[in-house]
C-alpha positions as CSV (number, residue, x, y, z in Angstrom):
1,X,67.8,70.1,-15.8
2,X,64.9,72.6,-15.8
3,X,65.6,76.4,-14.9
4,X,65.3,77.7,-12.0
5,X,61.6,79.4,-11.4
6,X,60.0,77.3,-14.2
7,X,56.4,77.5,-12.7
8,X,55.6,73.9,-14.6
9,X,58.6,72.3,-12.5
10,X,57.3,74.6,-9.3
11,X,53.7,72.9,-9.9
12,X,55.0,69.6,-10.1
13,X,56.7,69.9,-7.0
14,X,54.0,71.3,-5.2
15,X,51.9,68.8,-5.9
16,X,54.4,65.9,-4.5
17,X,53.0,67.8,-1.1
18,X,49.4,67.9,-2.4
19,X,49.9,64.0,-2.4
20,X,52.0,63.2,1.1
21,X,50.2,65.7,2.9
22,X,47.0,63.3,2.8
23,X,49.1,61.1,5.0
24,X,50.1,63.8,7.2
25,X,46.6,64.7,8.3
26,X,44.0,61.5,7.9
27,X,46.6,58.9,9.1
28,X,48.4,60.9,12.1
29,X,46.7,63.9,12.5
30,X,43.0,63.3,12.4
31,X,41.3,59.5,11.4
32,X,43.8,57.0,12.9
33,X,44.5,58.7,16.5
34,X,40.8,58.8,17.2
35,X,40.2,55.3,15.6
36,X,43.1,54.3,17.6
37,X,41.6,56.0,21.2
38,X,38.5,54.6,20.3
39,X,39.9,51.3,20.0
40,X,42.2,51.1,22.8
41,X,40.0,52.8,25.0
42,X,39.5,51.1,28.9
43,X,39.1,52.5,31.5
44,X,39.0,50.2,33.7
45,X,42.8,49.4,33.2
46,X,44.1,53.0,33.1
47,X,43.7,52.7,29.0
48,X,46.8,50.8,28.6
49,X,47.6,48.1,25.3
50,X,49.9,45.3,25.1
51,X,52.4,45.1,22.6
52,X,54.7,42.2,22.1
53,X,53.9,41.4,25.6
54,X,54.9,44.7,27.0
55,X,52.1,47.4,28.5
56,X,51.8,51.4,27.7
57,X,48.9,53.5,27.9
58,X,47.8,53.7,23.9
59,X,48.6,57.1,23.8
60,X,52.0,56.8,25.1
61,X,52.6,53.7,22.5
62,X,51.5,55.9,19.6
63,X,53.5,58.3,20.4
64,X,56.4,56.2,21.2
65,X,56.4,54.3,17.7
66,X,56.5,57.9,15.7
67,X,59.6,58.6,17.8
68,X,61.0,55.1,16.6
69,X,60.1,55.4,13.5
70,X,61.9,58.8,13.2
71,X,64.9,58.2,14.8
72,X,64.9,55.0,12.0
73,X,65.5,57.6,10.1
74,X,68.2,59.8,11.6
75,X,70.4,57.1,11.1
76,X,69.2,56.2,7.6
77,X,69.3,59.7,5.9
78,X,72.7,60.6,5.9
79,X,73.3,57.2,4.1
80,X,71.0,57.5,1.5
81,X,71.2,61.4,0.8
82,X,74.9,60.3,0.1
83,X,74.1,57.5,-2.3
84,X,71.3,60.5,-3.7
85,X,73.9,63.0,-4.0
86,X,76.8,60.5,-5.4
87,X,74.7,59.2,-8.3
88,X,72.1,62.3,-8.8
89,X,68.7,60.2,-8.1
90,X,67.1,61.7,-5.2
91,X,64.2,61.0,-7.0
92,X,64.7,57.4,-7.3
93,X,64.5,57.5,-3.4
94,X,61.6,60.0,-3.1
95,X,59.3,57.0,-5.1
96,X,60.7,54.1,-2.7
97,X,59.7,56.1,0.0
98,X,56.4,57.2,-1.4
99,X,55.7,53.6,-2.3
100,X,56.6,51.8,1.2
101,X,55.0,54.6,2.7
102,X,51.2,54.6,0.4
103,X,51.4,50.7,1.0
104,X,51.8,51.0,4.7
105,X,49.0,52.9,4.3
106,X,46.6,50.7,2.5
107,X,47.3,47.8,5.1
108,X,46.2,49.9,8.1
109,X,42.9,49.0,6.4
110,X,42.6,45.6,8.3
111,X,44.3,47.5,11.5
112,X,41.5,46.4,14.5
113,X,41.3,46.1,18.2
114,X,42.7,42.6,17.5
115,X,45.7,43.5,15.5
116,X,47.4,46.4,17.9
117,X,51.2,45.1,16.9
118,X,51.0,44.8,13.2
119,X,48.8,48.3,12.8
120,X,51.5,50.3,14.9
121,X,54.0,48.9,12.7
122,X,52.5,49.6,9.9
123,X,51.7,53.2,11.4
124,X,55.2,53.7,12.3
125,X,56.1,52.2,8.4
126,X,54.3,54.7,6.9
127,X,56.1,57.7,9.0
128,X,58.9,56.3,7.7
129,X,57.7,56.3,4.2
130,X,56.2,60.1,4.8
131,X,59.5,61.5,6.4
132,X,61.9,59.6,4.0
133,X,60.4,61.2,0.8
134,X,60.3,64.5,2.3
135,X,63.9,65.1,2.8
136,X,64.1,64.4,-0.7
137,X,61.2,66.4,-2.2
138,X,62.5,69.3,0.3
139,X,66.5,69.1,-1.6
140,X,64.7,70.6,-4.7
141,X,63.6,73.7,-3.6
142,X,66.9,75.7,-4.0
143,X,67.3,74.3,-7.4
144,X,64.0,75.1,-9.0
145,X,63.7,78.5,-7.6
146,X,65.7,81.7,-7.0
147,X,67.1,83.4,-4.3
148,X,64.1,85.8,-4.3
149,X,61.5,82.9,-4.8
150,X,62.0,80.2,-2.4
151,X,59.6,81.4,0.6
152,X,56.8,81.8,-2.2
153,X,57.5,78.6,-3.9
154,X,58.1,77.0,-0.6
155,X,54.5,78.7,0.7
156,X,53.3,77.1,-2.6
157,X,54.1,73.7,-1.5
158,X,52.6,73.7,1.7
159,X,49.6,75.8,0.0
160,X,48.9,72.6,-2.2
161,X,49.5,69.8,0.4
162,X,46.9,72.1,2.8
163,X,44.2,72.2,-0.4
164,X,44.8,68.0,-1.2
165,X,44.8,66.9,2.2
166,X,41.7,68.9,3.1
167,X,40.2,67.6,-0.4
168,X,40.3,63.8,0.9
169,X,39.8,64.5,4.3
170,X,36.6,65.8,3.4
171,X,35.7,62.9,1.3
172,X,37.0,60.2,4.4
173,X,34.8,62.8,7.1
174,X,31.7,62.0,4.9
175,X,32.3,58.4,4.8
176,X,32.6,58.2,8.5
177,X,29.8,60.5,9.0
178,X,27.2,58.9,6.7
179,X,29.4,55.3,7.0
180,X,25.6,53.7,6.0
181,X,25.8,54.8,2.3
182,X,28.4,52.2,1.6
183,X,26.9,50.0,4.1
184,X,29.7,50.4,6.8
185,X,29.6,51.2,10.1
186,X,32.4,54.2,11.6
187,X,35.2,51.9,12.3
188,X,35.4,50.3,9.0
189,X,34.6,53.5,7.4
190,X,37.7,54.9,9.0
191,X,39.6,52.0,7.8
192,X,38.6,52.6,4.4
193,X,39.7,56.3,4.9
194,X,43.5,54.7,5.4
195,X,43.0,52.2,2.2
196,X,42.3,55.9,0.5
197,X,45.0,57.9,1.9
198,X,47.7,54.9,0.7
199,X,45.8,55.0,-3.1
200,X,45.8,59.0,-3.4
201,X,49.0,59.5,-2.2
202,X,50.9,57.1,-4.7
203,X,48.8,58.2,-7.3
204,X,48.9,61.8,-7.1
205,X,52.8,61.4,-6.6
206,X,53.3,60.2,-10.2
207,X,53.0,63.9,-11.4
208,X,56.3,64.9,-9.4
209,X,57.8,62.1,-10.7
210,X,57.0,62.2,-13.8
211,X,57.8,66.1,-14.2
212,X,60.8,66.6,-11.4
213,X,64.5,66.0,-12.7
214,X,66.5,63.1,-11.0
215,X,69.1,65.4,-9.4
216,X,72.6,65.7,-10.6
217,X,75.5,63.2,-9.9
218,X,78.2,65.3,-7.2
219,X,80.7,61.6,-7.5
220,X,84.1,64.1,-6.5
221,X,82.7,64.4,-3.0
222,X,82.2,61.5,-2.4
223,X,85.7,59.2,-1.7
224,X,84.4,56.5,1.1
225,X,82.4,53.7,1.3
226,X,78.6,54.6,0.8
227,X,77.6,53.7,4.7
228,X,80.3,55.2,6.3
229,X,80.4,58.2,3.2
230,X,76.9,59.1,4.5
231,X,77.7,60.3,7.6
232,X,81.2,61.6,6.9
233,X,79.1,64.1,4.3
234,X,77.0,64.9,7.2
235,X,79.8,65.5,9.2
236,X,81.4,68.0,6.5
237,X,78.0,70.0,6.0
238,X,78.4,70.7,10.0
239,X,81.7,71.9,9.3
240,X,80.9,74.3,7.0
241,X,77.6,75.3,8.9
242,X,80.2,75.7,11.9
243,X,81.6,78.3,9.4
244,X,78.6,80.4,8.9
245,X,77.8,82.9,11.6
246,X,73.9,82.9,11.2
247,X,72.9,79.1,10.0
248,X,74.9,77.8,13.2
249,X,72.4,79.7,15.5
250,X,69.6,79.3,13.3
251,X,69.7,75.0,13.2
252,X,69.8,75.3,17.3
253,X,66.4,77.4,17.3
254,X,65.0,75.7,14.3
255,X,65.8,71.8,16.6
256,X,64.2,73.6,20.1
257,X,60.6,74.8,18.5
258,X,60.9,72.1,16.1
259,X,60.2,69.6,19.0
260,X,56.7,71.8,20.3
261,X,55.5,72.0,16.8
262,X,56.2,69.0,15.4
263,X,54.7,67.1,18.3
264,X,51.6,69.5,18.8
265,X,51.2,68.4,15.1
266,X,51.0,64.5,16.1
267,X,49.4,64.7,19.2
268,X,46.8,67.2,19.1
269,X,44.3,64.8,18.2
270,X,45.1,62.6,21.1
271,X,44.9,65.1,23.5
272,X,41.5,66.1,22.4
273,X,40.6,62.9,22.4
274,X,41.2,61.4,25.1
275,X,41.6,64.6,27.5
276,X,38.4,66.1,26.4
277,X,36.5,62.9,25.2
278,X,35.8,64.5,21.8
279,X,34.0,62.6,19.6
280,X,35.8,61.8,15.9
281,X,33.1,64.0,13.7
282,X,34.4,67.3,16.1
283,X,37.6,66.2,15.6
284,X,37.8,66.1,11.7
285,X,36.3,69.2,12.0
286,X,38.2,71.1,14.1
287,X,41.4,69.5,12.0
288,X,40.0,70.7,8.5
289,X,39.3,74.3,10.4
290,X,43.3,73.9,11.0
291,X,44.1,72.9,7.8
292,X,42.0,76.0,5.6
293,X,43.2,78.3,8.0
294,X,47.1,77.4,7.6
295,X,46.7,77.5,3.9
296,X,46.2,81.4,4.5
297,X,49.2,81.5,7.1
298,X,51.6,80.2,5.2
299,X,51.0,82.8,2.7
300,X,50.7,85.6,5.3
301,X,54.0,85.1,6.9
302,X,55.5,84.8,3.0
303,X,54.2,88.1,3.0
304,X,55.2,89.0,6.4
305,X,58.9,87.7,6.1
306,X,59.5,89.9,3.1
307,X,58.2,93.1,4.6
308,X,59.9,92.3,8.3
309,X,62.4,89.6,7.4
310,X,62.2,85.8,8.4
311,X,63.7,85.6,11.9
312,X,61.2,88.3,13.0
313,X,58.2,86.8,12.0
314,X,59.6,84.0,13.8
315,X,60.0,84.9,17.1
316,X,56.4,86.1,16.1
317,X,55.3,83.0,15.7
318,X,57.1,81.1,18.6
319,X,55.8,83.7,21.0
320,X,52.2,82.8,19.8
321,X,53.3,78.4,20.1
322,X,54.5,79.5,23.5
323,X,50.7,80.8,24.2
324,X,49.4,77.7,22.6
325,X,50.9,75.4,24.6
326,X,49.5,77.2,27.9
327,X,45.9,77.9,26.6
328,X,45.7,74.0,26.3
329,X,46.7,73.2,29.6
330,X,44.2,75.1,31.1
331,X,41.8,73.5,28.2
332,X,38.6,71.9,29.0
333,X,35.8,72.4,26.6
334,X,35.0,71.7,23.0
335,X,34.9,75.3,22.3
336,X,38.1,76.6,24.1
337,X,39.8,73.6,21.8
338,X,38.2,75.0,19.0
339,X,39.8,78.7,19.8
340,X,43.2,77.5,19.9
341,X,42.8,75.2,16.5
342,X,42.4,78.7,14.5
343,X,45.6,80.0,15.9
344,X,47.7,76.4,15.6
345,X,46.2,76.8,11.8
346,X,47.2,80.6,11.4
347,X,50.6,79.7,12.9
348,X,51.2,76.2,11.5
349,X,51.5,77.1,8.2
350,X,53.9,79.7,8.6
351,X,56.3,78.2,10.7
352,X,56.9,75.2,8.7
353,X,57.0,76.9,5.1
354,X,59.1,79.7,7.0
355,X,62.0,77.5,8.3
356,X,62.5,75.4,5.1
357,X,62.9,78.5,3.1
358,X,65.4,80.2,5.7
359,X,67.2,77.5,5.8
360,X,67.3,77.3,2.0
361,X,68.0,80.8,1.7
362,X,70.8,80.5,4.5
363,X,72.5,77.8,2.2
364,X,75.7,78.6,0.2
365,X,74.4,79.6,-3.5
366,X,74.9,77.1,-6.4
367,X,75.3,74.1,-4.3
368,X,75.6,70.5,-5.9
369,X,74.7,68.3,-2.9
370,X,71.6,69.9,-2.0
371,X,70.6,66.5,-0.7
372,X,73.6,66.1,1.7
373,X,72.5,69.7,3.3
374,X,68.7,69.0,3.6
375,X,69.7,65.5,5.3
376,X,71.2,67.6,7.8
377,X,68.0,70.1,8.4
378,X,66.2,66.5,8.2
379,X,67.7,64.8,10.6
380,X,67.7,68.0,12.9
381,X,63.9,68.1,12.4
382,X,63.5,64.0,12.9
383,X,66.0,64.2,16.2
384,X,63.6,66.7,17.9
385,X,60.5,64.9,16.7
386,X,61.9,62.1,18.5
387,X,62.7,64.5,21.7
388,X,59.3,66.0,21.6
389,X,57.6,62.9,21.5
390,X,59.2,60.8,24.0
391,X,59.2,63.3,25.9
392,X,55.4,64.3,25.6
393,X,54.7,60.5,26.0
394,X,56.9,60.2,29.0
395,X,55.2,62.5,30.5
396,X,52.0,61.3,30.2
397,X,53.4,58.3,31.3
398,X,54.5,59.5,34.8
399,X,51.8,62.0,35.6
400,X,49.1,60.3,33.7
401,X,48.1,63.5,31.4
402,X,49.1,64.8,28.5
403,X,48.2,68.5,30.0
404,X,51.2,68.0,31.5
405,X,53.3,67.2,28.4
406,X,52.2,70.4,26.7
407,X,54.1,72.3,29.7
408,X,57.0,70.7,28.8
409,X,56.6,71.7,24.9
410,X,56.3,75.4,26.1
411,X,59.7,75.2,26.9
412,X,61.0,74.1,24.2
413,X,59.5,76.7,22.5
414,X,61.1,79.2,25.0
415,X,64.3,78.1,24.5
416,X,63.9,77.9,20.7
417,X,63.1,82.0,21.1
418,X,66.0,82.9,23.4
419,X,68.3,81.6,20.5
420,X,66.0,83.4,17.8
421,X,66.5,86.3,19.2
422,X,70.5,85.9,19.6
423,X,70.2,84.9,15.7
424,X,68.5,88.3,15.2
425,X,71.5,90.1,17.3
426,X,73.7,88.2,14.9
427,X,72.0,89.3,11.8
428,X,72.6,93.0,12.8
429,X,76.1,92.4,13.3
430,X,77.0,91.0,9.9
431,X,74.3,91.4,7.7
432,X,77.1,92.9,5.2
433,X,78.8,89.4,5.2
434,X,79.0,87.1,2.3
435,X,77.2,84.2,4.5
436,X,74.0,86.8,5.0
437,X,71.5,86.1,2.4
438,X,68.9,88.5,3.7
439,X,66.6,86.5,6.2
């Protein structure tokens, strides 16, 4: 096993982000939702699609089949972070993942107008692929780097995935740009762009694996059947949350502005899409304006959190999500959208390197089952995914607009501050306990 802080180990990991995170912003971020709105698009029958002989409006439907596709893997995580932690090969699981997930990819390539039910599938196949890796990759980070180091190395890893997805988003924004260089026009230059993002992320991923230990075996813990084992580990790493005065209040905030961020993330294309009627070349734009700005917000609120601690900066941060969400309901040009994609960058960052490493840091030192206790913070994450987006897609459904939705994610963020700030209360009054690790 490699020591702790080894910056050749911290690299590799990083760069398992530096290859997912082209996923993460071509496929559901930027490329595919406006290929998708484009495709979908008419008017004429309030913009809805048929799938499997059922009708939603394709927004809804997109949003809808992330939610499924996460709440797949609620129920799948706690089973295979047990088999992970039982026979020490998390990494074994991170390359299925990154392999169904870079394939699902690479068939979104003959996704068109004629094909709606097998490119959602294969949409909602490669979430799967993208979420199921990452609870892996995200059990390493307390045991490749101190105490001390994990919101740095943490910042690292979202550093690299900003710099490699912005890297081949570039190259897939010139190719839909100038599609007649290779001869193509914009829809099959964006479904080149997917064939890409499946090839880089599978082969950048090989330096992880190739670098990364497997994880260590933790068979003592482990006494039931691997199915039912799963969740009974799951149900033991709630007990022992239940025992720790400050990680029990922090999951509960970390679930609430989970669902506005995590869904702002997904949708925030869409919206601009279809609610503004911006064409794709603004929208990879104002995305990679998102993207280079987050690379410096992560770092900042590293810097922030050690100064000011971690549940300051974010109530910080929620505060600003909360503002978000109400500058885009009132949202109606280009230019006001492009306002609030600086500040979702400058905040987007943060928040995510942020609440992996508290949580991390939170943690009991010198755990074994690091897998079995990042399920949990997974599968907290995934369950309010699946919240936010149905709910943001119900919405939409009933009122027929999203600027609805996104008064609906404002108060999930509101909630999610109300128990930050009883977290902080907490933190005064035992921050000379055992369980206080100096967030």
């Amino acid at each position: 096993m490699q020591a702790e802080n080894d910056k050749k180990t911290i690299r590799a990991w990083a760069m398992f982000d530096w290859a997912n995170s082209a996923y993460n912003l071509v496929i559901t971020t930027t490329v595919f939702p406006a290929y998708y709105v484009a495709i979908t698009a008419n008017a004429q029958n309030g913009n809805r699609v048929n799938f499997f002989g059922f009708s939603f409006v394709n927004t809804a439907l997109q949003d809808y089949s992330l939610a499924v596709a996460y709440l797949v893997m609620v129920l799948l995580l706690p089973i295979l972070s047990s088999i992970a932690d039982y026979r020490g090969n998390k990494k074994v699981f991170m390359q299925f993942f990154t392999l169904i997930g870079s394939l699902a990819c690479c068939s979104l390539f003959f996704f068109d107008a004629t094909h709606i039910e097998t490119g959602i599938i294969s949409f909602a196949v490669a979430a799967i692929g993208y979420s199921g890796g990452f609870v892996f990759y995200n059990s390493y980070l307390p045991e490749i780097a101190t105490l001390d180091m994990q919101d740095k190395v943490s910042a690292k890893g979202f550093t690299y995935g900003y710099i490699g997805s912005v890297l081949l988003q570039v190259i897939c924004f010139v190719f839909i740009l100038k599609p007649e260089m290779l001869g193509l026009n914009k829809g099959s230059a964006s479904q080149l762009s997917f064939l890409m993002v499946g090839i880089w992320w599978i082969g950048f991923a090989i330096i992880p694996f190739s670098i990364l230990p497997k994880g260590s075996p933790n068979a003592q813990s482990h006494n039931h059947n691997i199915i039912k084992g799963g969740f009974i580990e799951l149900g033991k790493v709630w007990a022992k949350i239940k025992s720790m005065p400050l990680l029990k209040r922090y999951l509960p905030a970390f679930f609430f502005y989970s669902m506005g961020v995590q869904t702002i993330m997904l949708v925030a294309t869409s919206f601009a899409a279809k609610e503004l009627r911006m064409p794709t070349e603004d929208l990879i734009k104002i995305i990679l304006i998102i993207q280079i700005v987050a690379i410096g917000g992560a770092t900042l609120m590293s810097r922030l959190s050690d100064r000011y601690g971690n549940t300051r900066v974010l109530i910080a941060v929620v505060f600003m999500w909360i503002g978000i969400c109400i500058a885009a309901y009132f949202t109606t040009t280009a230019n006001q959208f492009y306002i609030i994609a600086v500040v979702v960058g400058l905040v987007m960052g943060g928040i995510q390197s942020l609440s992996r490493s508290t949580y991390s840091k939170l943690l009991p030192q010198n755990i074994t089952d690091t897998a079995s206790f990042f399920s949990f913070y997974d599968v907290t994450e995934k369950l309010a995914i699946v919240g936010g987006l149905f709910s943001f897609g119900l919405i939409e459904e009933i009122t027929g607009s999203m600027r609805n939705s996104t008064l609906v994610l404002a108060l999930f963020f509101v909630i999610g501050l109300i128990i930050l700030f009883n977290l902080l209360s907490t933190e005064k009054k035992v921050n000379k306990n055992s369980d206080f690790s100096g967030v």
